[in-house]
KEMI-720299 format. One record per residue: residue number from 1; residue in three letters; x, y, z of N, C-alpha, C in turn. Coordinates in nm, 3 decimals. Layout:
NUM, ALA, X, Y, Z, X, Y, Z, X, Y, Z
...
END
This chain:
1, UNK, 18.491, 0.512, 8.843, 18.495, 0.391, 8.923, 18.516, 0.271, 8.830
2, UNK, 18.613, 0.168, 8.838, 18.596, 0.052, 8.804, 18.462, -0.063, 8.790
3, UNK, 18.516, -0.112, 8.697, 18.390, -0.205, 8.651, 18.429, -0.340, 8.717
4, UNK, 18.566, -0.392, 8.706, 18.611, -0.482, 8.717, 18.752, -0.555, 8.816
5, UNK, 18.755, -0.633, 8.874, 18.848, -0.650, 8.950, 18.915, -0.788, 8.861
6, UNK, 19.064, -0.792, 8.844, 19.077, -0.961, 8.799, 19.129, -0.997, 8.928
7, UNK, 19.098, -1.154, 8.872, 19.125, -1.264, 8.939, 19.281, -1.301, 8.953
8, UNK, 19.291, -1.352, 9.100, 19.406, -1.449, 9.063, 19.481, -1.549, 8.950
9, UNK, 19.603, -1.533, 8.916, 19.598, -1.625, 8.821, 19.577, -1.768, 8.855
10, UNK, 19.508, -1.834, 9.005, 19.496, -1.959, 9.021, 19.362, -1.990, 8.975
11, UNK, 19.296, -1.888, 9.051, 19.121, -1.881, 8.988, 19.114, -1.880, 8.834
12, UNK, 19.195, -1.793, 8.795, 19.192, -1.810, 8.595, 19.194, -1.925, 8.492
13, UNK, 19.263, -2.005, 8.600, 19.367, -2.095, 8.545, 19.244, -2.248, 8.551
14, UNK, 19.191, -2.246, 8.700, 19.068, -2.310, 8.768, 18.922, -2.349, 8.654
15, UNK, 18.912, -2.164, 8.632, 18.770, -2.190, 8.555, 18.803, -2.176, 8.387
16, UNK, 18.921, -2.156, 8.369, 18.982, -2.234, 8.269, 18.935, -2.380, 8.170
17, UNK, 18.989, -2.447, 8.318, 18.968, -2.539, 8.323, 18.798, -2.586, 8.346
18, UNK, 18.768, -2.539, 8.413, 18.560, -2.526, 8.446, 18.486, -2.476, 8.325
19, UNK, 18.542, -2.394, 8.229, 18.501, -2.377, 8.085, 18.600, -2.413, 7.940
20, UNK, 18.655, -2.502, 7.953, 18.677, -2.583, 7.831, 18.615, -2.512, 7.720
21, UNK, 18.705, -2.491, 7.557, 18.679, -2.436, 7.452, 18.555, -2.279, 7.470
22, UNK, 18.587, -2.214, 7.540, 18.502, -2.069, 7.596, 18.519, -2.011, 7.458
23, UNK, 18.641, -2.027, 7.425, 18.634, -1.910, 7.306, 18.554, -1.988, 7.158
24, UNK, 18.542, -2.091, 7.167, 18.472, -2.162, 7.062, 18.326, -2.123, 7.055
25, UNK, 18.245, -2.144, 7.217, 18.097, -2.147, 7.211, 18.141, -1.934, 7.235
26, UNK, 18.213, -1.911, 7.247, 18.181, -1.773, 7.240, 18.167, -1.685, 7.087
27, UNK, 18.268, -1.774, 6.987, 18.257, -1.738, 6.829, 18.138, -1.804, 6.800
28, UNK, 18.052, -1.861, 6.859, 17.934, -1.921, 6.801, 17.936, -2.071, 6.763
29, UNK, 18.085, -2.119, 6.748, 18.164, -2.226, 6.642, 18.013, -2.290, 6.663
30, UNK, 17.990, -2.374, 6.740, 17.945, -2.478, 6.819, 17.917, -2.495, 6.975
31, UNK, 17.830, -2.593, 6.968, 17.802, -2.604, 7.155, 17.920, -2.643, 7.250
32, UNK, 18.016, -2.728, 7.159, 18.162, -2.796, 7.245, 18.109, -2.852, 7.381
33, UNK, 17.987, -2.964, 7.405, 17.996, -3.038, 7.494, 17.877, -2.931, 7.609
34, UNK, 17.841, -2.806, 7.585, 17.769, -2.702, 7.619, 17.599, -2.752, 7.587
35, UNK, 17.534, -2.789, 7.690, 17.377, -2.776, 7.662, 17.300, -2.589, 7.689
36, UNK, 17.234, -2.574, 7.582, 17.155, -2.442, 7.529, 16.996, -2.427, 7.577
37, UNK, 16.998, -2.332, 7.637, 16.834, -2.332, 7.669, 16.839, -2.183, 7.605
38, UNK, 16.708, -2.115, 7.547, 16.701, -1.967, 7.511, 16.611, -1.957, 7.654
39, UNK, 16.627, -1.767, 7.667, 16.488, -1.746, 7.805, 16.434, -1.644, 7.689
40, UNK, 16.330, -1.654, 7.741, 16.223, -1.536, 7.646, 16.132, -1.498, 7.743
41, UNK, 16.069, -1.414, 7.704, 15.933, -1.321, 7.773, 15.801, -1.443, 7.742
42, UNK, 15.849, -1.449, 7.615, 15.764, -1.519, 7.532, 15.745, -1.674, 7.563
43, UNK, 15.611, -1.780, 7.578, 15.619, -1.864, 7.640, 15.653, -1.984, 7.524
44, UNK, 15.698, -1.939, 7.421, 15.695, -2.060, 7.310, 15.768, -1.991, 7.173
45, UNK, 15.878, -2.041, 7.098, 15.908, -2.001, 6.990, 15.807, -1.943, 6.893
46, UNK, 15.833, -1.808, 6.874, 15.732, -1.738, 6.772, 15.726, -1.756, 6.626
47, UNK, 15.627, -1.755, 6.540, 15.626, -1.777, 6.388, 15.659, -1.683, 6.396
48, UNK, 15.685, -1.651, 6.254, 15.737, -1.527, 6.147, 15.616, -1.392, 6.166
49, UNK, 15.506, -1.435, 6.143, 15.376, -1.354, 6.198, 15.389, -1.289, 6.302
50, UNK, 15.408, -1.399, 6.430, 15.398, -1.360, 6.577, 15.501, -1.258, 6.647
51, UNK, 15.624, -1.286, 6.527, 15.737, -1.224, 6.592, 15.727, -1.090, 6.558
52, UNK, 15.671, -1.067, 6.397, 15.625, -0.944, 6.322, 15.520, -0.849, 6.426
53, UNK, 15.420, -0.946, 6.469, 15.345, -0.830, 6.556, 15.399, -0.845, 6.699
54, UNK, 15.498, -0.876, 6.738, 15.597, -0.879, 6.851, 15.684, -0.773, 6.874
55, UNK, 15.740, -0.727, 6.758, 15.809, -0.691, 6.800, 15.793, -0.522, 6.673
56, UNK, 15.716, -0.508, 6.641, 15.640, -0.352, 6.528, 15.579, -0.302, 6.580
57, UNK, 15.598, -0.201, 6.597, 15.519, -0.052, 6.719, 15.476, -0.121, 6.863
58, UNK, 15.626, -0.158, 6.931, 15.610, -0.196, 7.063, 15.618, -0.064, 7.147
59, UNK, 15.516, -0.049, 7.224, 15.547, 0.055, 7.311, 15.654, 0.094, 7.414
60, UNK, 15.687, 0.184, 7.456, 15.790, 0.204, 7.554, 15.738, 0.144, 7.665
61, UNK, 15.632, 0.148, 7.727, 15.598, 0.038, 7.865, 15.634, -0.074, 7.809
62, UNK, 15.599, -0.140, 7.719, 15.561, -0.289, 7.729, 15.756, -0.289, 7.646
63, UNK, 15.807, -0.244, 7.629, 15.970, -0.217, 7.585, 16.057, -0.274, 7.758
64, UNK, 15.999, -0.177, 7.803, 16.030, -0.095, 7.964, 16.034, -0.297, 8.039
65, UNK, 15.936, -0.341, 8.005, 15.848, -0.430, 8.101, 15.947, -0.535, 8.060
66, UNK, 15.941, -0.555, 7.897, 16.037, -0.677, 7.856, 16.199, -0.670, 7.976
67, UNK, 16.248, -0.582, 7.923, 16.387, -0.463, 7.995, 16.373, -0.525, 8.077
68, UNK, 16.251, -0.484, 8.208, 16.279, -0.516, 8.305, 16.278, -0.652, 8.422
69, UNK, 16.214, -0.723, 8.288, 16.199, -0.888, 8.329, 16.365, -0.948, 8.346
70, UNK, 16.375, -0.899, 8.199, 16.597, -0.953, 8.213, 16.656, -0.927, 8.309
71, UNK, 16.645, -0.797, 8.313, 16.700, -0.746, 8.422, 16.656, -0.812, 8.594
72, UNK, 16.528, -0.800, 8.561, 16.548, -0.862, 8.735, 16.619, -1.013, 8.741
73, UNK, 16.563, -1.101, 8.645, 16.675, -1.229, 8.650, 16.805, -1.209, 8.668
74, UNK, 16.847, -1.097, 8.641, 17.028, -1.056, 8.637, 17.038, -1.041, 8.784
75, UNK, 16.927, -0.978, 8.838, 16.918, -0.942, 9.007, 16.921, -1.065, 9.070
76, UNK, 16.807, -1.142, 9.040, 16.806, -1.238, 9.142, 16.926, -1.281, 9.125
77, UNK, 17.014, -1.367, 9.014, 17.097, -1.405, 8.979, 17.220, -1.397, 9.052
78, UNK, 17.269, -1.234, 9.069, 17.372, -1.175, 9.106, 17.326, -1.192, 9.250
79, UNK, 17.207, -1.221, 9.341, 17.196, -1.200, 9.461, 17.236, -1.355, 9.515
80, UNK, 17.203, -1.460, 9.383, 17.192, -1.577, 9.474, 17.336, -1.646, 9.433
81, UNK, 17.377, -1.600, 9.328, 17.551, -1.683, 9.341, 17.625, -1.587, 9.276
82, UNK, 17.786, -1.590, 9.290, 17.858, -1.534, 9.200, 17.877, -1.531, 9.054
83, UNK, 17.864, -1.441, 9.014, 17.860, -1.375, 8.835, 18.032, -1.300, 8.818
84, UNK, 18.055, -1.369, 8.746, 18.163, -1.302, 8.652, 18.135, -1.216, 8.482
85, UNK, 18.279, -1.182, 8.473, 18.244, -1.167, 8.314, 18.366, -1.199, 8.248
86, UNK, 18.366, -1.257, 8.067, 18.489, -1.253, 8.079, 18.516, -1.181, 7.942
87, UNK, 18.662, -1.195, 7.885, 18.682, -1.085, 7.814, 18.791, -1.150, 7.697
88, UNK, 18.796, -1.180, 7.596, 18.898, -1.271, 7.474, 18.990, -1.183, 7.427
89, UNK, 19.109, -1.157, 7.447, 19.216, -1.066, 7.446, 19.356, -1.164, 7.319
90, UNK, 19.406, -1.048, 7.280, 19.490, -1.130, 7.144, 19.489, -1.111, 7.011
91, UNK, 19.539, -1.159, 6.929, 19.547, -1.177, 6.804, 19.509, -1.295, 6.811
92, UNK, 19.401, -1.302, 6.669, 19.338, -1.468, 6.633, 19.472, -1.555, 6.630
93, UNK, 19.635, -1.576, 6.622, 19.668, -1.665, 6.655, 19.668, -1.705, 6.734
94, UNK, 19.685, -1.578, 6.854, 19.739, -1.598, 6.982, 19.620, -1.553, 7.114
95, UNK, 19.504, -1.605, 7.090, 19.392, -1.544, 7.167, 19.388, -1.579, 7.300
96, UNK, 19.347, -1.546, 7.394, 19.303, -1.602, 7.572, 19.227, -1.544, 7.659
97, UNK, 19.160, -1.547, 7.698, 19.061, -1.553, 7.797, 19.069, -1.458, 7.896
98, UNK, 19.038, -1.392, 7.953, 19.054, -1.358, 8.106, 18.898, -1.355, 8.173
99, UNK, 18.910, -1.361, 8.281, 18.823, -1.364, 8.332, 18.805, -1.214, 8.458
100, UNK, 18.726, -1.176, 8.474, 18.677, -1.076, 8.556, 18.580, -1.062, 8.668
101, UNK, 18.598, -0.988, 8.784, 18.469, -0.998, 8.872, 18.444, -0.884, 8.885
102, UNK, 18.336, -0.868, 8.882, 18.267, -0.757, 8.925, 18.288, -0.615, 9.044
103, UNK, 18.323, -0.543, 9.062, 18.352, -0.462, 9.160, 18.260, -0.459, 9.229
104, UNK, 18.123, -0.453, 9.219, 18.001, -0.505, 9.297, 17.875, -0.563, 9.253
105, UNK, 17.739, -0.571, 9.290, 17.656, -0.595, 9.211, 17.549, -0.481, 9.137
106, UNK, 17.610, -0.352, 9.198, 17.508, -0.274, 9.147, 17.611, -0.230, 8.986
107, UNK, 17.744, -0.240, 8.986, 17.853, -0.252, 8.866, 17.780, -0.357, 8.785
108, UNK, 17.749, -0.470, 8.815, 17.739, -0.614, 8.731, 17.572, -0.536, 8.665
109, UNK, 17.490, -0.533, 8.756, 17.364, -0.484, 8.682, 17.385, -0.370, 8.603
110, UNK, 17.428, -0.260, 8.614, 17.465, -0.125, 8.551, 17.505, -0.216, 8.422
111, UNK, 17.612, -0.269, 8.385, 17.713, -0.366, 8.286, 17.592, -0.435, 8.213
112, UNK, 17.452, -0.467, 8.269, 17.398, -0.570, 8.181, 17.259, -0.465, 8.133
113, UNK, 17.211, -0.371, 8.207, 17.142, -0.276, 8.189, 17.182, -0.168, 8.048
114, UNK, 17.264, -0.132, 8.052, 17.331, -0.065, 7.944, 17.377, -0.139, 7.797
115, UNK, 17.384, -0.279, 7.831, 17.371, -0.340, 7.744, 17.238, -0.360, 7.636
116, UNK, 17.161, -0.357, 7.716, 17.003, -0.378, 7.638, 16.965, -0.255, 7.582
117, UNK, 17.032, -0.127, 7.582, 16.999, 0.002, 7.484, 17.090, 0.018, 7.347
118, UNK, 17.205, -0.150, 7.331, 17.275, -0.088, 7.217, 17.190, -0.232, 7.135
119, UNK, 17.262, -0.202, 7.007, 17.210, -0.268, 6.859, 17.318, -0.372, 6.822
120, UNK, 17.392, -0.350, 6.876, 17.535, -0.460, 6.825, 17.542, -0.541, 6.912
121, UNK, 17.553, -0.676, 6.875, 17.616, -0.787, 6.952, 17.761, -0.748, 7.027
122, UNK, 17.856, -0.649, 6.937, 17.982, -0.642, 7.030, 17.924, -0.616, 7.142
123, UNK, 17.842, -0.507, 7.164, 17.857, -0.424, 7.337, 17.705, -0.549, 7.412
124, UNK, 17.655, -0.671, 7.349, 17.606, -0.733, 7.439, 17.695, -0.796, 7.578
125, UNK, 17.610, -0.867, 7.660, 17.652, -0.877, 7.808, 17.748, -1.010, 7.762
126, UNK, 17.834, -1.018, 7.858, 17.840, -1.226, 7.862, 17.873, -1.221, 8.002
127, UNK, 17.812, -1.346, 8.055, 17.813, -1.360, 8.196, 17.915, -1.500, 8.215
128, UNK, 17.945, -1.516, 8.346, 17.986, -1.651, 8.395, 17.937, -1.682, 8.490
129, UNK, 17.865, -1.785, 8.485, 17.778, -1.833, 8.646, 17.849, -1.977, 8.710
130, UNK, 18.004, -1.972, 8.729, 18.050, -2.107, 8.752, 17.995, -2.194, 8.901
131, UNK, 17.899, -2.164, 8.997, 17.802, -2.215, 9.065, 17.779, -2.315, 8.964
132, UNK, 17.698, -2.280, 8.882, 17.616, -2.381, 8.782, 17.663, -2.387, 8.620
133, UNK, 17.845, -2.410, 8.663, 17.906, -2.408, 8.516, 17.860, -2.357, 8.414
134, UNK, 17.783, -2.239, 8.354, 17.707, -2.201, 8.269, 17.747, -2.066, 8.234
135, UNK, 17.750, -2.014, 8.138, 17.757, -1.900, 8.071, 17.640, -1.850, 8.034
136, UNK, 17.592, -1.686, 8.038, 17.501, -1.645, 8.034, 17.524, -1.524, 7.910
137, UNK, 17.441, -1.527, 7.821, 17.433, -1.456, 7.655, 17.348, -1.351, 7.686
138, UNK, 17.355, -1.236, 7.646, 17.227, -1.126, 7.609, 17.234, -1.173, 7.441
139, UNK, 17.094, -1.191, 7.399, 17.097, -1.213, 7.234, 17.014, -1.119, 7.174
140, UNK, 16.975, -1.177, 7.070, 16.850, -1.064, 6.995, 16.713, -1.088, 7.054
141, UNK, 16.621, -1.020, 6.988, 16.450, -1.021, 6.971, 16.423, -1.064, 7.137
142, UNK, 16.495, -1.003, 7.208, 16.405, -1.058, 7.361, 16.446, -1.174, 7.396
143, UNK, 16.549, -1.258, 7.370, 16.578, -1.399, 7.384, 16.722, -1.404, 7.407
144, UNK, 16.757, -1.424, 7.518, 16.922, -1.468, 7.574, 16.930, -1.611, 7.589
145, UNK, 17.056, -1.637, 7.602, 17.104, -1.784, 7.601, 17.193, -1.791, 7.719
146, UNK, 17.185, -1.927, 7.796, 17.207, -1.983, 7.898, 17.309, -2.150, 7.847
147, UNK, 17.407, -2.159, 7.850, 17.470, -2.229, 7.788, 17.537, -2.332, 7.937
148, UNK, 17.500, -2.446, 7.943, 17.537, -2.508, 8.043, 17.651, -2.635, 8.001
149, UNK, 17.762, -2.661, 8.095, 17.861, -2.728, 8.034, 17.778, -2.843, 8.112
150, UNK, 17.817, -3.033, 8.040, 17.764, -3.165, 8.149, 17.589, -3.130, 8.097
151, UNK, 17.501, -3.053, 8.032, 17.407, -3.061, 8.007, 17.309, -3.079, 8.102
152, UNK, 17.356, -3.023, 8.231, 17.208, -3.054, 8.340, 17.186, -2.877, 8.366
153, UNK, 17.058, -2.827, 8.376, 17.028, -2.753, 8.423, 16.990, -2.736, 8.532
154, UNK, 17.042, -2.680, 8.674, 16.958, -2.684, 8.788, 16.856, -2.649, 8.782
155, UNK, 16.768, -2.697, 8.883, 16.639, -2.696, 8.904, 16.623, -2.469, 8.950
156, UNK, 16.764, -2.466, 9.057, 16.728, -2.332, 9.138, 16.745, -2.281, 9.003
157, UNK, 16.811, -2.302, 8.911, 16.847, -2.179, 8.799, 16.691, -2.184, 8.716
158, UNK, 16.683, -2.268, 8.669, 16.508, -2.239, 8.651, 16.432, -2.131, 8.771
159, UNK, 16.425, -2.200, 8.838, 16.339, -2.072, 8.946, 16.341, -2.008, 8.925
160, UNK, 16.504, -1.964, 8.886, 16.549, -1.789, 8.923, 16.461, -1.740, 8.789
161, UNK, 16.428, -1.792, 8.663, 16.426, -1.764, 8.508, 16.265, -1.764, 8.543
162, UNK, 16.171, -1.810, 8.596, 16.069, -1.814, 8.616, 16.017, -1.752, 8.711
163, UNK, 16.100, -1.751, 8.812, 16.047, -1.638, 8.904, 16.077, -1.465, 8.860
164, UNK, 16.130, -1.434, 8.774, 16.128, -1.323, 8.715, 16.024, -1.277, 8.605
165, UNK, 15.958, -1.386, 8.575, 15.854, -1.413, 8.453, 15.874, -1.433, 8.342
166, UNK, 15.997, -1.470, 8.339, 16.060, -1.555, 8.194, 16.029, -1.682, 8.187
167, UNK, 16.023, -1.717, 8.074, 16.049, -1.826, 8.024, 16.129, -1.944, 7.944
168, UNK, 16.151, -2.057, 7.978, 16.272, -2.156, 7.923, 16.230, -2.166, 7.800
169, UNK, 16.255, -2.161, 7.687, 16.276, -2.273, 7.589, 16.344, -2.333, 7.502
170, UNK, 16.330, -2.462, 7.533, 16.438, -2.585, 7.479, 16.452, -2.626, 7.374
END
């Protein structure tokens, strides 16, 4: 079964335009005009200590539990607006964008679920939440990034990050 359906090239062309320099904040370059929130389990940036006994002989429940906090934000997420994904195709001269939708939402969760059992940043998630102009990161140590273009965060997109039992921090 397919993962992915593309878009029209008008829609491409649209959020194109709705994500300005994508491939920049996607190499890391920089924010390019992009405000950054991390979500964590965790209610506050950890010391060096905290992160050490954070994350050294974590059990498979409390593994399971982290897992499944992301994951349900991906749920609510996918239930309350449209999620894309997108994909940087090319040679570094000649690079571009495409964008993708989902074939459904139990595809989009499967896609972000399977993500959280590998070790490499290549096979992490990247989302598009153009509802709320924002791009969505799977990162390291339990902590993804939420990258918002115009620097306002909605209020509902909080909810969604808190009502799963995550936490913002700025």
């Amino acid at each position: 079964m397919r993962k992915f359906s593309p878009l029209k090239p008008e829609r491409q062309m649209l959020l194109m335009r709705q994500f300005p320099n994508l491939m920049e904040v996607d190499a890391c370059e920089e924010d390019y005009g992009y405000a950054k929130i991390a979500i964590s389990y965790f209610d506050h940036w950890l010391s060096e200590s905290e992160a050490c006994a954070a994350f050294s002989n974590v059990s498979l429940e409390e593994s399971l539990n982290r897992k499944n906090k992301q994951l349900g934000f991906c749920r609510r997420l996918l239930e309350a607006t449209e999620v894309l994904n997108f994909k940087v195709f090319g040679r570094p001269n000649n690079r571009r964008v495409k964008f993708r939708a989902f074939c459904d939402n139990d595809v989009a969760l499967r896609y972000c679920s399977e993500a959280y059992d590998k070790f490499s940043s290549r096979f992490f998630f990247k989302l598009v939440i153009p509802e709320y102009s924002a791009l969505y990161y799977q990162g390291y140590d339990a902590t993804n990034y939420i990258y918002c273009r115009g620097g306002e965060f909605s209020n509902r997109l909080r909810s969604l990050i808190y009502d799963s039992g995550l936490n913002v921090l700025d």
